[in-house]
C-alpha positions in Angstrom: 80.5 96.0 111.5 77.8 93.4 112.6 74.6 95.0 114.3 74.5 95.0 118.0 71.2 94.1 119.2 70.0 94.4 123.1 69.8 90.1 123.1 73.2 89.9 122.5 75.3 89.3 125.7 77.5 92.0 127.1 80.9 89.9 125.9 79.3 89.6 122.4 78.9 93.1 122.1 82.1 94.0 123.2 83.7 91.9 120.9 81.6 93.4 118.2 82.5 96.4 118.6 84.7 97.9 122.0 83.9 101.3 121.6 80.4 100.7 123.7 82.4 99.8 126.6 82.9 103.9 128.1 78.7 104.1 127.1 78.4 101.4 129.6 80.3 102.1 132.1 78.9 105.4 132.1 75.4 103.8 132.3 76.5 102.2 135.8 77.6 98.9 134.2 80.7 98.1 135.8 80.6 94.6 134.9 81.8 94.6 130.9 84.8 92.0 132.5 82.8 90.5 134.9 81.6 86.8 133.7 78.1 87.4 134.0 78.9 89.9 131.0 79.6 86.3 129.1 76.2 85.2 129.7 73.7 87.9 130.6 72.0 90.2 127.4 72.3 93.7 127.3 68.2 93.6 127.4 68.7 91.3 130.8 72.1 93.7 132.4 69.7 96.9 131.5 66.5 95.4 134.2 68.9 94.2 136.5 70.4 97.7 136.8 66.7 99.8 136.7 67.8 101.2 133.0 66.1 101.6 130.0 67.5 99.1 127.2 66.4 101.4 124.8 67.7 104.3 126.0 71.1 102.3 126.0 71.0 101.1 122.3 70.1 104.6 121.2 73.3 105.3 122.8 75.1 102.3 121.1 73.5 102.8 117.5 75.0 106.6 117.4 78.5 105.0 117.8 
């Protein structure tokens, strides 16, 4: 599986691997079929929801 890393857009990560989908929805990231998720990083999604990106790949990387 390829690494996911937090400048990698939502859609990439997704397709990469779909299992981090329920981790971000549960993080308040509603938007994983939205099309900003095709364009906006991880790193990017994370500030404009207040979260802490690397709280959120800690999550991610113990998939």
């Amino acid at each position: 599986m390829a690494a996911i890393t937090k400048d990698m857009t939502i859609g990439e990560i997704i397709r990469v691997n779909a299992d981090v989908i329920p981790i971000l929805l549960n993080a308040g990231m509603h938007c994983v079929g939205c099309p900003s998720a095709q364009a906006e990083t991880l790193e990017e999604a994370a500030m404009v929801h207040g979260m802490d990106v690397d709280d959120l790949m800690s999550k991610i990387q113990a998939l």
